[in-house]
C-alpha positions as CSV (number, residue, x, y, z in Angstrom):
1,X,111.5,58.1,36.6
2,X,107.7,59.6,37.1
3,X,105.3,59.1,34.9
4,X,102.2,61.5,35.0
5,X,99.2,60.6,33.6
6,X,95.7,61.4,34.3
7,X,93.2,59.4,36.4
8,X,90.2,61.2,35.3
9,X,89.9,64.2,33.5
10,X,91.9,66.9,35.8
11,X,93.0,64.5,38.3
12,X,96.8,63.4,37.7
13,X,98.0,60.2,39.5
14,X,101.6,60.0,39.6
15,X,103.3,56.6,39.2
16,X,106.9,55.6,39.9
17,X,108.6,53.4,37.3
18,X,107.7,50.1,37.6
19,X,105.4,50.2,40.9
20,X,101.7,49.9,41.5
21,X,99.7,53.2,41.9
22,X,99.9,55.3,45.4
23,X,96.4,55.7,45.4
24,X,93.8,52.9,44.9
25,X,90.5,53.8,43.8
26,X,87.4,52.4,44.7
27,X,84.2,52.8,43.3
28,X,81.7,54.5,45.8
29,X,79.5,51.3,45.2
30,X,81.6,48.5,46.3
31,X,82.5,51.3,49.1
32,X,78.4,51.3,50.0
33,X,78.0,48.0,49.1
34,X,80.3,46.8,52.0
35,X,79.1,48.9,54.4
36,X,75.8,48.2,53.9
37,X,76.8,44.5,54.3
38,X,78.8,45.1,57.5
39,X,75.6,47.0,58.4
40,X,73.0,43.9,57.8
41,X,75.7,41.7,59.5
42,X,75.6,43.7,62.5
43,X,71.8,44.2,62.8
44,X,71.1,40.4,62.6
45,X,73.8,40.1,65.7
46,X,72.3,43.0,67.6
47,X,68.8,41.6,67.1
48,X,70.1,38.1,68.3
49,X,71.2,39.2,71.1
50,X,68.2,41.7,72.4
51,X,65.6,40.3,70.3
52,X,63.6,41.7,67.8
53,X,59.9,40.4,67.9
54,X,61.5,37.3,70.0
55,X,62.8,37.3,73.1
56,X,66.9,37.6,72.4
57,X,69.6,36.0,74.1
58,X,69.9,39.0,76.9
59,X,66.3,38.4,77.9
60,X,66.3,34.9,78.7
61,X,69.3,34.9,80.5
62,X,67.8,37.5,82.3
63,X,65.1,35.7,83.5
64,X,66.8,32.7,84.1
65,X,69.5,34.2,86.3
66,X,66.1,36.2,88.3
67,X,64.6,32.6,88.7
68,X,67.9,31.6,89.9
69,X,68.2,34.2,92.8
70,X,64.6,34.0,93.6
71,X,65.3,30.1,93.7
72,X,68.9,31.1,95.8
73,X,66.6,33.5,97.6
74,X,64.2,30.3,99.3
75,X,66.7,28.1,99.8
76,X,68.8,29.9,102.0
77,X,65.4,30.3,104.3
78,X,65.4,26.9,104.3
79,X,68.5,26.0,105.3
80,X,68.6,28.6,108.0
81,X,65.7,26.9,109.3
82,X,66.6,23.5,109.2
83,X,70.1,24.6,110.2
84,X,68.4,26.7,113.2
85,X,66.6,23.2,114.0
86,X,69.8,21.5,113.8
87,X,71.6,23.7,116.2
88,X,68.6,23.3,118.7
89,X,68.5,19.6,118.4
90,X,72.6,19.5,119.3
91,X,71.8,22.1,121.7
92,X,69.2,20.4,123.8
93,X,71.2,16.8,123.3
94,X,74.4,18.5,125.6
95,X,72.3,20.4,127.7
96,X,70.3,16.7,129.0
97,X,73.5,15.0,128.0
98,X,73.9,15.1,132.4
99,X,70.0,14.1,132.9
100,X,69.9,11.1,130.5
101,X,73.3,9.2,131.0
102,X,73.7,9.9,135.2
């Protein structure tokens, strides 16, 4: 059995016997209300992240991985070098291995 009444004037909502409504209204201000929370929410994350004023979490990882490769960057010049040196050293030590140790 249906029962038809009226919502608001001209607007019928139909109901079955012994149900809830079809249709759940919600007031267009708790509607804004938690969007413009949702909103907020999200603007405080986005500002953590890139910063607002501040430096966010994006730009000092940023630099920190840039000191990082420049850091990478001089320590591989050093180790080629002091590999380099290395290989020389072991390099001259075979080559007089026969002129030291007759």
């Amino acid at each position: 059995m249906k029962d038809i009444g009226e919502d608001a004037p001209g607007r019928p909502v139909h109901h079955v016997a012994g149900s809830q409504p079809l249709v759940v209204r919600l007031a267009a201000d708790d509607f804004q209300c938690e969007v413009l929370q949702k909103l907020a929410r999200l603007e405080a994350k986005m500002d953590m992240l890139v910063g607002g004023s501040q430096p966010g979490r994006l730009t000092l990882h940023e630099d920190r991985i840039s000191a990082l490769e420049r850091s990478d960057a001089k320590r591989s010049v050093y180790d080629r070098l002091i590999n380099g040196l290395i290989a020389s050293v072991v390099s001259a030590a075979i080559a007089m291995h026969d002129h030291f140790f007759k």
